[in-house]
VOLUM-280268 format. One record per residue (C-alpha): x negated, y negated, z; chain. Coordinates in nm, 2 decimals. Each point is the difference from the previous one (the first is absolute). Layout:
residues N
+--------+--------+--------+---+
|      X |      Y |      Z | c |
+--------+--------+--------+---+
|      X |      Y |      Z | A |
...
+--------+--------+--------+---+
***
This chain:
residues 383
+--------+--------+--------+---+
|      X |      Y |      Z | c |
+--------+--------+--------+---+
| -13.75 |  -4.69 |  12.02 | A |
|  -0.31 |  -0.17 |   0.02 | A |
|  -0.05 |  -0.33 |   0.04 | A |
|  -0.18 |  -0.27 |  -0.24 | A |
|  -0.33 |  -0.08 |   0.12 | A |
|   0.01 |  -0.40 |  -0.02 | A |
|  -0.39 |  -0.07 |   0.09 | A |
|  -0.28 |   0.13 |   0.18 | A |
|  -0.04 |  -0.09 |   0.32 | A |
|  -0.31 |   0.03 |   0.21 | A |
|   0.07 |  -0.15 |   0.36 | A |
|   0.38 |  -0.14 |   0.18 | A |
|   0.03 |  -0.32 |   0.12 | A |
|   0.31 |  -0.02 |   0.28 | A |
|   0.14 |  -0.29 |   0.15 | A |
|   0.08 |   0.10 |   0.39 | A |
|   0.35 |  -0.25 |   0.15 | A |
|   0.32 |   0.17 |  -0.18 | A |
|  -0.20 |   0.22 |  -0.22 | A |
|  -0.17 |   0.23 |   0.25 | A |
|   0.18 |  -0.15 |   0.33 | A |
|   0.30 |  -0.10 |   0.07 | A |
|  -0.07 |  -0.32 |   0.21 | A |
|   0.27 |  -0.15 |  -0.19 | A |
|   0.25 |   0.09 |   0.27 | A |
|  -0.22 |  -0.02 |   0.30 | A |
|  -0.11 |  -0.34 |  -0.12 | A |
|   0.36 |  -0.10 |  -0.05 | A |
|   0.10 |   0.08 |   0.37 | A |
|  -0.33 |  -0.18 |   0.14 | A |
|   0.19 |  -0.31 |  -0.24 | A |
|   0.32 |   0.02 |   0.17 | A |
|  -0.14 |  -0.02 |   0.35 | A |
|  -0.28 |  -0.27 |  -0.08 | A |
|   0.33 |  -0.20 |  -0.14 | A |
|   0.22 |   0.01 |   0.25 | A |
|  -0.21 |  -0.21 |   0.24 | A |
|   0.10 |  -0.31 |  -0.24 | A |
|   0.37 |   0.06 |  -0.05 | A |
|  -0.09 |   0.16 |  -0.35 | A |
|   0.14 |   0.37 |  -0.15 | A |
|  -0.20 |   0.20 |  -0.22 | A |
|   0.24 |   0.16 |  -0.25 | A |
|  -0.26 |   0.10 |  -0.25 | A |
|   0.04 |  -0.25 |  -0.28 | A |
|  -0.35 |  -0.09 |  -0.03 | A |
|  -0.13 |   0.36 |  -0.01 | A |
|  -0.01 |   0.00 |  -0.40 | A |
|  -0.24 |  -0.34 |   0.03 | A |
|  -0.21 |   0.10 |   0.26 | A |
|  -0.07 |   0.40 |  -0.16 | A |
|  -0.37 |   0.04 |  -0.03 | A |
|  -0.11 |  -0.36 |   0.05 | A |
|  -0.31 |  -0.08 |   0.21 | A |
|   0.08 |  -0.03 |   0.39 | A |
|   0.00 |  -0.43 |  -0.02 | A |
|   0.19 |   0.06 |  -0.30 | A |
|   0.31 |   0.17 |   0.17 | A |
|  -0.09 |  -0.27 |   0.28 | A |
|   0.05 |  -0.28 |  -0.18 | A |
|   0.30 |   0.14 |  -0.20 | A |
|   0.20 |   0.11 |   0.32 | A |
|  -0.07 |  -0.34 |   0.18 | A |
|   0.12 |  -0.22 |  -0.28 | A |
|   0.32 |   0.24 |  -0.07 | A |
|   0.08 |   0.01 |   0.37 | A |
|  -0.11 |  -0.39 |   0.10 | A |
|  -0.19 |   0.13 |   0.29 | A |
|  -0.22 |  -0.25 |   0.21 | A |
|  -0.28 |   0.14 |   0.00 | A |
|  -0.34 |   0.04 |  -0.26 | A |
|  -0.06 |   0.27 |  -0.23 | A |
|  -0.29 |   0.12 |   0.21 | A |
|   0.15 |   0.00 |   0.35 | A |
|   0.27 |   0.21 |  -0.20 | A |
|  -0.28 |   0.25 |  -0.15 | A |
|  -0.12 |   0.01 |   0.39 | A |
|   0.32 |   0.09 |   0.17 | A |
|   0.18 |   0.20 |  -0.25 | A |
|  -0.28 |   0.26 |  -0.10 | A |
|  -0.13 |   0.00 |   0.35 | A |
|   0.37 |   0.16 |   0.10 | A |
|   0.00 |   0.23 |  -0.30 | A |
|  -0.39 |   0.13 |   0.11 | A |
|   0.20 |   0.11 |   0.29 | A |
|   0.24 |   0.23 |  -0.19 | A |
|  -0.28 |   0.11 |  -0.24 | A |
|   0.05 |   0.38 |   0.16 | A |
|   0.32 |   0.03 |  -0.11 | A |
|  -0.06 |  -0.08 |  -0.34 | A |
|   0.09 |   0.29 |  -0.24 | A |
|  -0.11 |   0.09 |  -0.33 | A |
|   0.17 |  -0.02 |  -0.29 | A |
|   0.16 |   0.36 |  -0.19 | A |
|  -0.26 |   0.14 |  -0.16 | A |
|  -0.28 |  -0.21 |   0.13 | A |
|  -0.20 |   0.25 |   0.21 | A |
|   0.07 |   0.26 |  -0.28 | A |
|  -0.14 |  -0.22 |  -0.27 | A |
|  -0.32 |  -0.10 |   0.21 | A |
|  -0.06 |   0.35 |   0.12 | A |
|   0.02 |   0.09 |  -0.37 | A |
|  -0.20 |  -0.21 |  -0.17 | A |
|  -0.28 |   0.04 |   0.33 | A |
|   0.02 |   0.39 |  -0.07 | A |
|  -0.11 |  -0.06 |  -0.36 | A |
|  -0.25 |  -0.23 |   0.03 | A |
|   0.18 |  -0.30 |  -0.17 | A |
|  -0.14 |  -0.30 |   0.15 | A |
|   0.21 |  -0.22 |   0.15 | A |
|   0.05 |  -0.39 |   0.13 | A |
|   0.17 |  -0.21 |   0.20 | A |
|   0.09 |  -0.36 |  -0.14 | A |
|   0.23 |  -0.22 |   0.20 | A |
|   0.11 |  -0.34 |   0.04 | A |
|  -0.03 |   0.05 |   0.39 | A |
|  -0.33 |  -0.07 |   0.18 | A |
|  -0.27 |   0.28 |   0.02 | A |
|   0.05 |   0.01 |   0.38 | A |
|   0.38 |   0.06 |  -0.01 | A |
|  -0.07 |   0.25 |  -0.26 | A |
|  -0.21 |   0.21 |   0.18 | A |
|   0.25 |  -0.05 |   0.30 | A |
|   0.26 |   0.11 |  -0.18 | A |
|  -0.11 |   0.34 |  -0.16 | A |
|  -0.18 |   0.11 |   0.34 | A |
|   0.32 |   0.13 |   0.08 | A |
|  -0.01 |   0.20 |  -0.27 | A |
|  -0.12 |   0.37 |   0.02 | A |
|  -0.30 |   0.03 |  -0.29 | A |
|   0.04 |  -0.34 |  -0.14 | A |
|  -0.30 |  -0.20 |   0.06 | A |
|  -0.22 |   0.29 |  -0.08 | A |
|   0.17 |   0.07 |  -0.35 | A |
|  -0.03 |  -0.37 |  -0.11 | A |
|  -0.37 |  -0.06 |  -0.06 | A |
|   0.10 |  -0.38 |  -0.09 | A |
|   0.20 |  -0.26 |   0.14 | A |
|   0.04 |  -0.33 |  -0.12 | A |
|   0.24 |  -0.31 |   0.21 | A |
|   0.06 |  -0.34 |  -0.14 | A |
|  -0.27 |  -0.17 |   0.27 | A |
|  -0.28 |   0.19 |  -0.25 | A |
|   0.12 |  -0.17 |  -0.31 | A |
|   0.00 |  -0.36 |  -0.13 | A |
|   0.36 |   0.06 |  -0.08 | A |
|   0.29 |   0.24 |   0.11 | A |
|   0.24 |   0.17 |  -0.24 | A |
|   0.11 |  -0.12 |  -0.26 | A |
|  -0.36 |  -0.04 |  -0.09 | A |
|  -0.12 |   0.32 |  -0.07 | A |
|  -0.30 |  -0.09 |   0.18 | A |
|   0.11 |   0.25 |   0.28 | A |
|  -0.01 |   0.29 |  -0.25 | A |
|  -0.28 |  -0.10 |  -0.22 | A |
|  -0.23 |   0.02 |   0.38 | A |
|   0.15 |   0.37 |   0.05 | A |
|  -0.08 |   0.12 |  -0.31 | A |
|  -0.42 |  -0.14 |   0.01 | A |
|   0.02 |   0.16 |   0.36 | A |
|   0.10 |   0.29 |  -0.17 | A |
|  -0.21 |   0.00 |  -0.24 | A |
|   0.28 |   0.03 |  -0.26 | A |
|   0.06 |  -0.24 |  -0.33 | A |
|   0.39 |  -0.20 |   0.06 | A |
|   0.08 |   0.22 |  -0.37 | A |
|  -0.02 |   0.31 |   0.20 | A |
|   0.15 |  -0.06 |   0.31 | A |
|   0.38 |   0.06 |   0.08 | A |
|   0.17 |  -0.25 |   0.27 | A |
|   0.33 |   0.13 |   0.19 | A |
|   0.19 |  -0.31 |   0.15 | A |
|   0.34 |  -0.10 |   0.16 | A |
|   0.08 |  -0.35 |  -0.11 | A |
|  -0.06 |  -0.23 |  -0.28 | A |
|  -0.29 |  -0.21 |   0.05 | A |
|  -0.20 |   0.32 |   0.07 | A |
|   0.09 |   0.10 |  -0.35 | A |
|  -0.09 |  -0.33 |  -0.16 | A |
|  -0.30 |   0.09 |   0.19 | A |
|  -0.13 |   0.28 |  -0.12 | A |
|   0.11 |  -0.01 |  -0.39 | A |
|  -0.21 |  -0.37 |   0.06 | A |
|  -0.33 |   0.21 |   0.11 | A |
|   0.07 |   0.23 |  -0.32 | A |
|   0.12 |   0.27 |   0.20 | A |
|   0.30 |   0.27 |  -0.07 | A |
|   0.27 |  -0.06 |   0.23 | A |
|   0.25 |   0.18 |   0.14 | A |
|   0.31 |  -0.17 |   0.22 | A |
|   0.17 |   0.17 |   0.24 | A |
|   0.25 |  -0.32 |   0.12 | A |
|   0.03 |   0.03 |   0.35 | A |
|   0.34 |  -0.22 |  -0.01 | A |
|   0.34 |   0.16 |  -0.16 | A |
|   0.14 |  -0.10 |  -0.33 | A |
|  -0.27 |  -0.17 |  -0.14 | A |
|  -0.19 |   0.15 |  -0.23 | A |
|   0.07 |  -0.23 |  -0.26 | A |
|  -0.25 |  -0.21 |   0.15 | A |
|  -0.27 |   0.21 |  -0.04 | A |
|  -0.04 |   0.01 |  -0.37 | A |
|  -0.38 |  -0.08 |  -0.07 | A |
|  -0.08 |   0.37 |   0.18 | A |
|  -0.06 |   0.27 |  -0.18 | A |
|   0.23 |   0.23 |   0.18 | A |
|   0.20 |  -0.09 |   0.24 | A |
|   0.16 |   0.31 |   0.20 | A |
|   0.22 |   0.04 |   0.31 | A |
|  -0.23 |   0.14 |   0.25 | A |
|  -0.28 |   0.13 |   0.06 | A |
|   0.12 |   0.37 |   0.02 | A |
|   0.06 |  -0.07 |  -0.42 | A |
|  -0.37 |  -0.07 |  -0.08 | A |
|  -0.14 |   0.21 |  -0.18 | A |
|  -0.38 |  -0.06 |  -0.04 | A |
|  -0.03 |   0.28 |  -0.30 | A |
|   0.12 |  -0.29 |  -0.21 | A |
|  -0.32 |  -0.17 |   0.09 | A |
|  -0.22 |   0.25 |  -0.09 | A |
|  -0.01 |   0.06 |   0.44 | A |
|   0.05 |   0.32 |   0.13 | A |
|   0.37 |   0.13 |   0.00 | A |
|   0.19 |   0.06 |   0.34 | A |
|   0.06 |   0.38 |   0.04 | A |
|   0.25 |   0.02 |   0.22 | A |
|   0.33 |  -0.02 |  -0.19 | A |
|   0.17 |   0.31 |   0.01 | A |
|   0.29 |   0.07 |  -0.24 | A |
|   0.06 |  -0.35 |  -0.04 | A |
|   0.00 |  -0.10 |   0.33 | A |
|  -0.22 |  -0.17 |   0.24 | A |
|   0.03 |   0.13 |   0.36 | A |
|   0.01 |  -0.18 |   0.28 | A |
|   0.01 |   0.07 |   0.38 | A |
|   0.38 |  -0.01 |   0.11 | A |
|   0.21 |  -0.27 |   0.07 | A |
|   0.33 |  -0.07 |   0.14 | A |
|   0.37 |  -0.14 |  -0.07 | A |
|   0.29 |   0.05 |   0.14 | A |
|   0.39 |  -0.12 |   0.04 | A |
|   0.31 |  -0.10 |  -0.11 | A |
|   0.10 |   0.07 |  -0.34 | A |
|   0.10 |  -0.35 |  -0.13 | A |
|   0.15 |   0.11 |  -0.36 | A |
|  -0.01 |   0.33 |  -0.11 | A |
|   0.11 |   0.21 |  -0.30 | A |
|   0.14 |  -0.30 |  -0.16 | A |
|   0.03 |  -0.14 |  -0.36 | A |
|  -0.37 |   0.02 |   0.00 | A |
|  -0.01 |   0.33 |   0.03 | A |
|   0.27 |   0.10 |  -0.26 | A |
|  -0.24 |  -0.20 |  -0.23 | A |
|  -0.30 |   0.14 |   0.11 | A |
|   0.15 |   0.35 |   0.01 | A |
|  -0.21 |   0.02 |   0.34 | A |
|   0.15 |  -0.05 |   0.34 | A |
|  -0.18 |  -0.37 |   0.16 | A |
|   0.02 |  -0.11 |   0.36 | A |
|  -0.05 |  -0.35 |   0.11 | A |
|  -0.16 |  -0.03 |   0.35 | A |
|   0.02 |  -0.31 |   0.16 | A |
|  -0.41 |  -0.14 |   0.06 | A |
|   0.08 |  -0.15 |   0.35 | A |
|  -0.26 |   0.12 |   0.23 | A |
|  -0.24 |   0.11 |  -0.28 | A |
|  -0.16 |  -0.31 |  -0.19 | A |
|  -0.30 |   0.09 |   0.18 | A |
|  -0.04 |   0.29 |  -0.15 | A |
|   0.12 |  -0.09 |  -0.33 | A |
|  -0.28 |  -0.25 |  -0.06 | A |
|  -0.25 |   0.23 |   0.06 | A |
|   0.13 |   0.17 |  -0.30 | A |
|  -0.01 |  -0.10 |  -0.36 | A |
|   0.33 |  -0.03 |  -0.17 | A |
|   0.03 |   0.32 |  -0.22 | A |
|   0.15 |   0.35 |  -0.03 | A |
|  -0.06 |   0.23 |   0.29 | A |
|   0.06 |   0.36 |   0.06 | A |
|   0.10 |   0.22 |   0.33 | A |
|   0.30 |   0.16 |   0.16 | A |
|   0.32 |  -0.14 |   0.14 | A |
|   0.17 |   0.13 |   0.27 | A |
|   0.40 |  -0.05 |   0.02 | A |
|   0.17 |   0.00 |   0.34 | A |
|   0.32 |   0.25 |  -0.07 | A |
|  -0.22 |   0.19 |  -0.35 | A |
|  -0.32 |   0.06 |   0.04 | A |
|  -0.36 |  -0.07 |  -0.17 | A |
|  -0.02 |  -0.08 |  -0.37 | A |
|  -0.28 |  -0.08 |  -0.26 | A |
|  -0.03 |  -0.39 |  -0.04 | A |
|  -0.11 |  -0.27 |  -0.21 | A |
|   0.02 |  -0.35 |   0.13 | A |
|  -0.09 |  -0.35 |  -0.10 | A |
|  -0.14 |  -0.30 |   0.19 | A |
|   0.01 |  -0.35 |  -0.16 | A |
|   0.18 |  -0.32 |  -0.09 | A |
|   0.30 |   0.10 |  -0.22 | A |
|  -0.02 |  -0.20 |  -0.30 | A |
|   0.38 |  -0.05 |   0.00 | A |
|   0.03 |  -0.19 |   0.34 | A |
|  -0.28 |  -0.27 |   0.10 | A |
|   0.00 |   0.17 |   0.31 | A |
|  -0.35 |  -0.15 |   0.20 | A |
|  -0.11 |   0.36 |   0.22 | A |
|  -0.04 |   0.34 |  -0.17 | A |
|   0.32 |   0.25 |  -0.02 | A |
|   0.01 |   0.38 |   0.05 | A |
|   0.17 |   0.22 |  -0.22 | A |
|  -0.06 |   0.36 |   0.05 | A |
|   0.12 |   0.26 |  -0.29 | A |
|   0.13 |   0.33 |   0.12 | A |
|  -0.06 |   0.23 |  -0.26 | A |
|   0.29 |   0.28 |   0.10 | A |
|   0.34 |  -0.05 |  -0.12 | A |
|   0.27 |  -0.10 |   0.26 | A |
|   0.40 |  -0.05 |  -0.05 | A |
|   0.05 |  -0.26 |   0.23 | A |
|  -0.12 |  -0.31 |   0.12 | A |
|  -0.25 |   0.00 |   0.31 | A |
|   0.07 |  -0.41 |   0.11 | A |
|  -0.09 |  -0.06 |   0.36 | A |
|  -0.22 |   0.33 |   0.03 | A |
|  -0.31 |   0.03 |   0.17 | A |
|  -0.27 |   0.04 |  -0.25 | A |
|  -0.34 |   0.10 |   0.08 | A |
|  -0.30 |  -0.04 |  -0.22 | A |
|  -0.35 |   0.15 |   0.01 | A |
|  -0.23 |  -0.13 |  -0.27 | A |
|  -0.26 |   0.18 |  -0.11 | A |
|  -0.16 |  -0.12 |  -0.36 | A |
|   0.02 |  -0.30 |  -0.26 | A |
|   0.09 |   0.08 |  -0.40 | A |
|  -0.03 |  -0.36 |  -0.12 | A |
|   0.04 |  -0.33 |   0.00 | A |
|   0.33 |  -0.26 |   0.01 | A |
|   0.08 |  -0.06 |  -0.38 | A |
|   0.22 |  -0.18 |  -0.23 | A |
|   0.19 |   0.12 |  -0.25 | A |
|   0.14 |  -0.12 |  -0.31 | A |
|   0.32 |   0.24 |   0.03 | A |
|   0.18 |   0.18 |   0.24 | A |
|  -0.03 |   0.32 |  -0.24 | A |
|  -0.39 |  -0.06 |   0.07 | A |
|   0.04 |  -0.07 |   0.38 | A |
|   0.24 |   0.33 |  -0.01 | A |
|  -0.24 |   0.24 |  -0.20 | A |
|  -0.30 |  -0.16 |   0.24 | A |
|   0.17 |   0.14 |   0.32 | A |
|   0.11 |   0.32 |  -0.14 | A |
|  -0.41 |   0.03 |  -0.07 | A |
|  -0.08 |  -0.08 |   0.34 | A |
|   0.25 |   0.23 |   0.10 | A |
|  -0.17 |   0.29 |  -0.16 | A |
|  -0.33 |  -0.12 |   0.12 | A |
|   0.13 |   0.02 |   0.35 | A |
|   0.20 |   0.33 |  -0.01 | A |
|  -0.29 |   0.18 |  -0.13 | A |
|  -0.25 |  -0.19 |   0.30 | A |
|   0.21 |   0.05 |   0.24 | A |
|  -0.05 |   0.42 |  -0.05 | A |
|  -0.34 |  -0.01 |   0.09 | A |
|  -0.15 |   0.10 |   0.29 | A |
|  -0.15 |  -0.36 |   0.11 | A |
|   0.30 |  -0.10 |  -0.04 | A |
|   0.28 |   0.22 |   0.10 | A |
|  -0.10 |   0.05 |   0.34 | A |
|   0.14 |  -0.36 |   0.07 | A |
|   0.34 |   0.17 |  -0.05 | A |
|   0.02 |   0.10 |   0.36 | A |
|  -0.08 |  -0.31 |   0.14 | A |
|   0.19 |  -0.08 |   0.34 | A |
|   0.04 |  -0.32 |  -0.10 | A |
|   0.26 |   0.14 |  -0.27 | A |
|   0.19 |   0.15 |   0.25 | A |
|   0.33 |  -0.21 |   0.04 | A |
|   0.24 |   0.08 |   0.31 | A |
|   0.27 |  -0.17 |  -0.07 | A |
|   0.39 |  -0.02 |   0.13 | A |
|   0.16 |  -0.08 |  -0.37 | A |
|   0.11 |   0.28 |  -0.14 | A |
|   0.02 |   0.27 |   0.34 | A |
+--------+--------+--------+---+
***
């Protein structure tokens, strides 16, 4: 079904820290060992204050919080000269480099706007294959009178650009970068780069889980073409063990077989994924290989902090498979985590993803995952 074309747009506007890069995390561990040198543990409280405020912004925020003895600047100095140091191993967000290669590929012009310094930007995407030649503007909060909140930020990238505010779209992460750009009269849409909060984000025009669920035909932008039967494909990824709960109540209710892994050893890899409903085949120690469907997220029944896995095997088994080794190779995105007002909705919602999957999972770029090694289980249960 096509979607509703909410307004023209003529130019993008991104926002770079926790929209296009995760320096969230990296900037998190450069916290905990700056921290530890004065007694102090960074547990991540302050992250919510301190997302997309100017760099003496977060300075001044984390050295009240924390009581540390030192200025704001000397903090600026030290803390983002260690994190210039781990600038390599940055990594960009999911669908990041698929959205900028798009948009570059069709001409759309594009812009940086950030609340960090022009230098730092610059610093930051030159590890970044085809970044700094697809952005023909970039605008930090040392060219501005005033950082964001002010849309002053956005109002200097879209004269750069050559644009009028009315026709230029802003993608941002956190709040003030939202008040922002609906401030310089601009259409906004949020992509929160913390979990469980998009409440908050209210004033944007569309506020979606990441950025693999943009889809810039709604804003008169050229449409992504690469979504095949419903799916999005993705190069392969990897999970594996222990089956934690399996063919329980769940999946009497379900009417689908679901299998708990335990996350240990994989919240690396889990954050580089938005939560969502993922497709791929599963590989049982003592059965064999199976269509799957599985979920990644915070279960809304448990306020569980890290994201859980819960693979679907969509075959129909007799018995429980607790304590199994499970292996996982993921190979496309359906959609996005979602609420429900019903369990009849949630119910008829996975039976459709089901279908989407099964059907996928036939095709040629697909099913030639199916022989994977990595879904070869030896195993002693069961001989």
């Amino acid at each position: 079904m096509a979607q509703p074309l909410k307004k023209l747009m003529s130019c993008v506007i991104l926002d770079l820290d926790g929209t296009l890069l995760n320096t969230d995390g990296m900037f998190s561990e450069v916290l905990k060992t700056f921290l530890v040198k004065y007694g102090k543990e960074w547990d991540g409280r302050e992250k919510h204050k301190i997302v997309g405020k100017t760099p003496l912004e977060e300075a001044a925020i984390i050295v009240e919080d924390y009581g540390l003895p030192c200025a704001k600047h000397e903090f600026v100095n030290e803390v983002y000269s260690m994190f210039s140091d781990h600038l390599c191993k940055v990594k960009a967000l999911p669908g990041a480099n698929r959205l900028i290669k798009h948009l570059s590929c069709h001409g759309v012009p594009m812009a940086l706007a950030s609340n960090s310094h022009r230098a730092t930007i610059e610093s930051k995407i030159s590890y970044q294959h085809g970044w700094n030649e697809s952005f023909s503007v970039i605008v930090g909060s040392d060219e501005v009178r005033t950082g964001k909140p002010s849309p002053d930020i956005f109002l200097e990238a879209a004269k750069r650009l050559n644009m009028e505010p009315s026709s230029s779209l802003v993608i941002e992460d956190s709040v003030i970068g939202v008040v922002a750009g609906k401030a310089a009269g601009m259409e906004v849409v949020a992509v929160p780069s913390l979990p469980k909060q998009t409440h908050r984000y209210t004033a944007a025009d569309e506020v979606i889980n990441s950025l693999l669920d943009l889809r810039p035909e709604k804003w008169g932008l050229p449409p992504f073409q690469d979504w095949i039967e419903g799916t999005l494909p993705s190069e392969p990824w990897y999970i594996g063990g222990p089956v934690v709960k399996g063919l329980g109540r769940g999946s009497k209710v379900l009417g689908i077989p679901t299998a708990n892994l335990s996350t240990e050893g994989y919240s690396d890899v889990l954050s580089e994924h938005p939560s969502g409903v993922y497709f791929g085949w599963a590989g049982l120690s003592t059965r064999g290989v199976y269509k799957m469907v599985m979920s990644i997220g915070w279960n809304p029944y448990f306020d569980n902090a890290e994201k859980t896995i819960e693979p679907w095997l969509l075959h129909e088994f007799d018995e429980d498979f607790y304590d199994e080794e499970l292996h996982l190779v993921i190979v496309g995105y359906i959609r996005p985590e979602a609420n429900f007002p019903s369990l009849e909705t949630l119910i008829a919602k996975i039976h459709e993803d089901r279908k989407v999957a099964e059907r996928a999972l036939d095709l040629p770029l697909y099913s030639k995952y199916r022989d994977d090694p990595y879904l070869k289980i030896t195993s002693s249960k069961g001989q």
